[in-house]
C-alpha positions in Angstrom: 185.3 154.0 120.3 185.3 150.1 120.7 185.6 147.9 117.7 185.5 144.4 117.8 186.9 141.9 115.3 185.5 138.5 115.1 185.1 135.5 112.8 182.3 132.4 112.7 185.3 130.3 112.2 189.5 130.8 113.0 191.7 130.7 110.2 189.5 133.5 108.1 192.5 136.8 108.6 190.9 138.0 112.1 194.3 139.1 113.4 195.7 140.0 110.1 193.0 142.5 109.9 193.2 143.8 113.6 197.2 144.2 113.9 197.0 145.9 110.7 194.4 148.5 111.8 196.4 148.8 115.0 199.8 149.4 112.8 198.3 152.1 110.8 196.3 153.7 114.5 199.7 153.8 116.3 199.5 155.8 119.4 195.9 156.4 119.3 195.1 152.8 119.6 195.0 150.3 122.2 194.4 146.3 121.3 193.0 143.7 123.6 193.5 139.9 122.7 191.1 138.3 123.5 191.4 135.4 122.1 192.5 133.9 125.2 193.3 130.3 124.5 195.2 131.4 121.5 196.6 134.7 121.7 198.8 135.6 118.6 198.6 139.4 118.4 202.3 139.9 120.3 203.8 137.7 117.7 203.2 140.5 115.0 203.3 143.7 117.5 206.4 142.2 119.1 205.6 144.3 122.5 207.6 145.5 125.2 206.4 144.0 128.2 205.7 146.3 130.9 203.4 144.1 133.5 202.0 140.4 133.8 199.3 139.3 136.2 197.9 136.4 137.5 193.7 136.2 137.2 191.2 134.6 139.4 187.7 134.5 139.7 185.7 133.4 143.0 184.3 129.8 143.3 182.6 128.3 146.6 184.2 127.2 150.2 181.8 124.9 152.3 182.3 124.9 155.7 181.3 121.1 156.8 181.1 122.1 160.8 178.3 124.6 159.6 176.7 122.4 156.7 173.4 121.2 157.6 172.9 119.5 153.7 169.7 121.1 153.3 170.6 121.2 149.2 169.4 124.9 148.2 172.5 125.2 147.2 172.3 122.2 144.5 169.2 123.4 143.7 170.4 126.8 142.7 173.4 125.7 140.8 172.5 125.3 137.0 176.3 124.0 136.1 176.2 121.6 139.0 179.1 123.2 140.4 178.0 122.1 143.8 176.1 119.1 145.0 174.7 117.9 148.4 174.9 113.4 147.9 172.3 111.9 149.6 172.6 113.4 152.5 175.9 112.8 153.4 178.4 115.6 152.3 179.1 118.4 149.6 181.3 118.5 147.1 182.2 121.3 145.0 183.6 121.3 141.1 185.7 124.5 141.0 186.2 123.9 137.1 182.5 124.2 136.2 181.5 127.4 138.6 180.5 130.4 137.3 180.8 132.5 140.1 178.0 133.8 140.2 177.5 133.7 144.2 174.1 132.4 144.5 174.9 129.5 146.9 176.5 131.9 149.1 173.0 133.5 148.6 170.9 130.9 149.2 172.5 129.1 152.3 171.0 129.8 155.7 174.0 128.8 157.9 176.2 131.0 156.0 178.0 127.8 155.6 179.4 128.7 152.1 182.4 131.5 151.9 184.4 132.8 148.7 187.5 131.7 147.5 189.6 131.9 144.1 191.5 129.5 142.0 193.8 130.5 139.1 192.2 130.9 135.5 195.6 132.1 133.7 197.4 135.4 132.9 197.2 138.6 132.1 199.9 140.5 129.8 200.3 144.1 129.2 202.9 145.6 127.0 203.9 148.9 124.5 205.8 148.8 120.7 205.9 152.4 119.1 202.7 153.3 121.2 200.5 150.5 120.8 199.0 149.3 124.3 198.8 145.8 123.8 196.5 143.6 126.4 196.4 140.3 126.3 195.2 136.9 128.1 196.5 133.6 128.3 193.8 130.8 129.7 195.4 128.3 132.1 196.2 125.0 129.9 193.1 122.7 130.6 190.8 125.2 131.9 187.3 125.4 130.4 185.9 128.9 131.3 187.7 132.0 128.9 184.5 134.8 129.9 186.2 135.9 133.3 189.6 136.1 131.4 187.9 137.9 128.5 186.2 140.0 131.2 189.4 140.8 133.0 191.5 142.0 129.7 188.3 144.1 128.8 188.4 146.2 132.1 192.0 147.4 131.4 190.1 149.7 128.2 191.7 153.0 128.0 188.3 154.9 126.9 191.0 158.0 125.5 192.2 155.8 123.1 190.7 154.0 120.3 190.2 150.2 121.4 190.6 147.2 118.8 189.0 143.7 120.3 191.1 140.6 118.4 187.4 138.4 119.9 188.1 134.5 119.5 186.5 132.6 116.3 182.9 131.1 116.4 180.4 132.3 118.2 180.0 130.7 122.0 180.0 132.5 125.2 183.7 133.7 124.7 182.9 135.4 121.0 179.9 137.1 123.2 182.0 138.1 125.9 184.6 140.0 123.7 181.7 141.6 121.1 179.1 143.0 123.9 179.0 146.8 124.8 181.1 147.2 121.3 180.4 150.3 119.2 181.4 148.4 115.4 181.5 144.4 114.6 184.0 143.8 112.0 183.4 140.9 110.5 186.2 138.3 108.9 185.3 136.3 105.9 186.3 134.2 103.0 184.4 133.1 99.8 183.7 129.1 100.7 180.9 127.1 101.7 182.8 126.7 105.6 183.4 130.8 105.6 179.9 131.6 104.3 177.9 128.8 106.6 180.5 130.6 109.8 179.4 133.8 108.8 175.7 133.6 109.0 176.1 132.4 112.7 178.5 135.1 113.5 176.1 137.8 111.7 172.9 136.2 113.9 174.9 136.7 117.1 176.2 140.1 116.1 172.6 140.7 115.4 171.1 139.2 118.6 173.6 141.7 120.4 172.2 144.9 118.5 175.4 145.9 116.9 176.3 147.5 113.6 178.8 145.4 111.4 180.3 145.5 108.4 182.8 142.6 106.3 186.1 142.1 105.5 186.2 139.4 102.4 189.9 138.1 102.5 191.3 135.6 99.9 188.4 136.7 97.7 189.9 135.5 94.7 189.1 132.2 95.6 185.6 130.1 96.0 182.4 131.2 94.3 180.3 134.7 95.0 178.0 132.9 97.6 179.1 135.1 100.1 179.0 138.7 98.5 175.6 137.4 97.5 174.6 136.4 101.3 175.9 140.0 102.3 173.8 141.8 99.5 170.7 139.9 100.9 171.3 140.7 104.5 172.7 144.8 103.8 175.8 143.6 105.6 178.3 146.4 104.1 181.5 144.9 102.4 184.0 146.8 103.7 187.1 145.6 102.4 188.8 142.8 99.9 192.2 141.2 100.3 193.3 139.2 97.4 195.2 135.7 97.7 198.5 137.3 97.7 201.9 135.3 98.4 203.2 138.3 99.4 200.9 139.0 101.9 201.4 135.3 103.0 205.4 135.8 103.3 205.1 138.8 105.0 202.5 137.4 107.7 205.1 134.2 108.4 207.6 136.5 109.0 205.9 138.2 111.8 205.6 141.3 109.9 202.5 143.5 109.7 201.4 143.2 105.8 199.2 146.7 106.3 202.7 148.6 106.9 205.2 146.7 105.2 203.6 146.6 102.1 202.5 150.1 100.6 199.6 149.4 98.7 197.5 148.1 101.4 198.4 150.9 103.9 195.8 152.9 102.2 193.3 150.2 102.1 193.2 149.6 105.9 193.4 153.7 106.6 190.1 153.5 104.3 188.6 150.2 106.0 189.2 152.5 109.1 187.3 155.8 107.8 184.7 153.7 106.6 183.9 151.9 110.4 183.9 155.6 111.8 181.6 156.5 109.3 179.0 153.7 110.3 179.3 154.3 113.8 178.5 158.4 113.5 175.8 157.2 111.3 174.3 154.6 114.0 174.8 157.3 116.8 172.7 160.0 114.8 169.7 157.3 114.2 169.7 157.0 117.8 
């Protein structure tokens, strides 16, 4: 079981809500940050580190002695990741490839090889039988996907996996969401949460996957967004209040969900309730 936790926009509770469901999972979970160019789940698990890795991902070598500057390759390349100049040489932009090999495909003196460059890190680490994963994009670099991609493959499929996606919804959101059995959804009740949300919910949508809503600070703003959720049969899943409590306890690096007893039992039900919409999406399949 994969669940995903996203947000239209950052600062809505996302990792509040995933940490907590991990805290109250233990051993049967695993969590994957992927929230690459902020990662902030190890703040609150606190892991043991038991591995850290340096990702790549491939990008194009031209061998000038081979080169004829025909330009298929240029013509290929939708990011312009490599470009013949008027006939006089190739140059390649590392930072804007996608790697997706089809100017090695496409050149007919085999001219163009593989390489790597360095896209950032990835973490791996254990606290009271929580696998945590975890990436850290290289500072300047533009393209999160093959980091996103690389945390993804280290999914335990024995254990129950919680995806901490990043906020919004571009290519990274999209990365971290696919192939995902449950979309949770992170909310709050203001124009800015309620105008994120809709994007989120049409992505989510777009990808075919169920979802449900976590409302957090929802005794705050107007009832635009239960309203939105109502039209659209999103599910509300769960309500946090606008708690200091909950506030003093998250500054402190401490997981509200098991520090504070009265919302332990609200993220074990937040939890029954995803399982119950996945069974019920697998048996109207």
């Amino acid at each position: 079981m994969i669940i995903s936790i996203a947000s239209g926009k950052g600062g809505t509770g996302k990792t509040t809500i995933t940490t907590g469901l991990a805290g109250i999972l233990g051993k049967r979970v695993q969590l994957l940050d992927c929230d690459v160019e902020e990662p902030n789940a190890h703040l609150f698990i606190q892991p043991e580190a038991t591995s850290t890795e340096t990702i790549t991902t491939a990008v194009p070598e031209v061998d000038d002695s081979r080169c004829t500057l025909c330009g298929k390759c240029d013509e290929i390349c939708q990011f312009k990741a490599i470009v013949v100049i008027k006939d006089t040489t190739v140059m390649t932009f590392p930072e804007l490839c996608h790697s997706c090999g089809g100017c090695m495909a496409v050149c007919p003196e085999h001219a163009i090889s593989e390489t790597t460059r360095d896209i950032g890190v990835r973490h791996r680490g254990q606290r009271d039988g929580i696998d945590l994963i975890y990436g850290e994009l290289r500072v300047g670099e533009a393209m999160a996907p093959p980091l996103i991609h690389a945390v993804r493959q280290l999914a335990d499929p024995q254990k129950i996996t919680l995806i901490d996606a990043p906020p919004g919804t571009s290519c990274p959101v999209i990365a971290a969401m696919r192939d995902t059995d449950f979309v949770l959804l992170v909310t709050e009740p203001t124009p800015f949460g309620l105008h994120d949300l809709k994007l989120a919910v049409g992505a989510v949508q777009t990808l075919g996957i169920p979802c449900g809503l976590v409302i957090n600070r929802c005794d705050i703003g107007d009832r635009a967004v239960w309203e939105y959720a109502e039209q659209a049969r999103i599910p509300i899943l769960m309500e946090l209040p606008f708690d200091r409590q909950i506030a003093e306890c998250y500054s402190r690096g401490d997981l509200p969900a098991m520090h504070m007893p009265s919302l332990k039992q609200r993220f074990v039900d937040l939890f029954d309730q995803i399982c119950a919409h996945i069974a019920e999406k697998g048996a109207q399949k």
